[in-house]
C-alpha positions in Angstrom: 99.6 106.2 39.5 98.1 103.5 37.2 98.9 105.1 34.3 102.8 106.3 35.3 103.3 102.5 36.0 101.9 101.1 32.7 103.3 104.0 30.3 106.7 104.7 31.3 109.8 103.0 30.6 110.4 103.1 34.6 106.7 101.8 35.6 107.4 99.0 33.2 110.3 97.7 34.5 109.3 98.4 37.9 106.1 95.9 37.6 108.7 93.6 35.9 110.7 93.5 38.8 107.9 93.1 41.0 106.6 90.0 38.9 109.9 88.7 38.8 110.5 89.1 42.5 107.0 87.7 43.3 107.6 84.2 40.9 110.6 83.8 42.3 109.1 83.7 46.1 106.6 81.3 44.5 109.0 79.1 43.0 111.4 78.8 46.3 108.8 78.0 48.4 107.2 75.6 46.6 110.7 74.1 45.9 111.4 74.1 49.7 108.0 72.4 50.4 108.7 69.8 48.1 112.1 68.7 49.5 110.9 69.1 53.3 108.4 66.5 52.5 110.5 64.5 50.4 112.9 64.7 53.4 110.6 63.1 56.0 
């Protein structure tokens, strides 16, 4: 399974998307965090 997801074109952009999707959470919630304190 390791090795479909690192050597084929699909694997690759598969993790991509999964990185993406996971920084993007990151990013949201820390930029929601930040204005619900700043909002207080």
């Amino acid at each position: 399974m390791l090795k479909e997801l690192f050597g084929t074109y699909e694997g690759q952009l598969s993790l991509a998307v999964i990185v993406a999707v996971i920084g993007i959470a990151i990013f949201f919630t820390r930029l929601f965090l930040k204005k619900m304190s700043a909002g207080e």
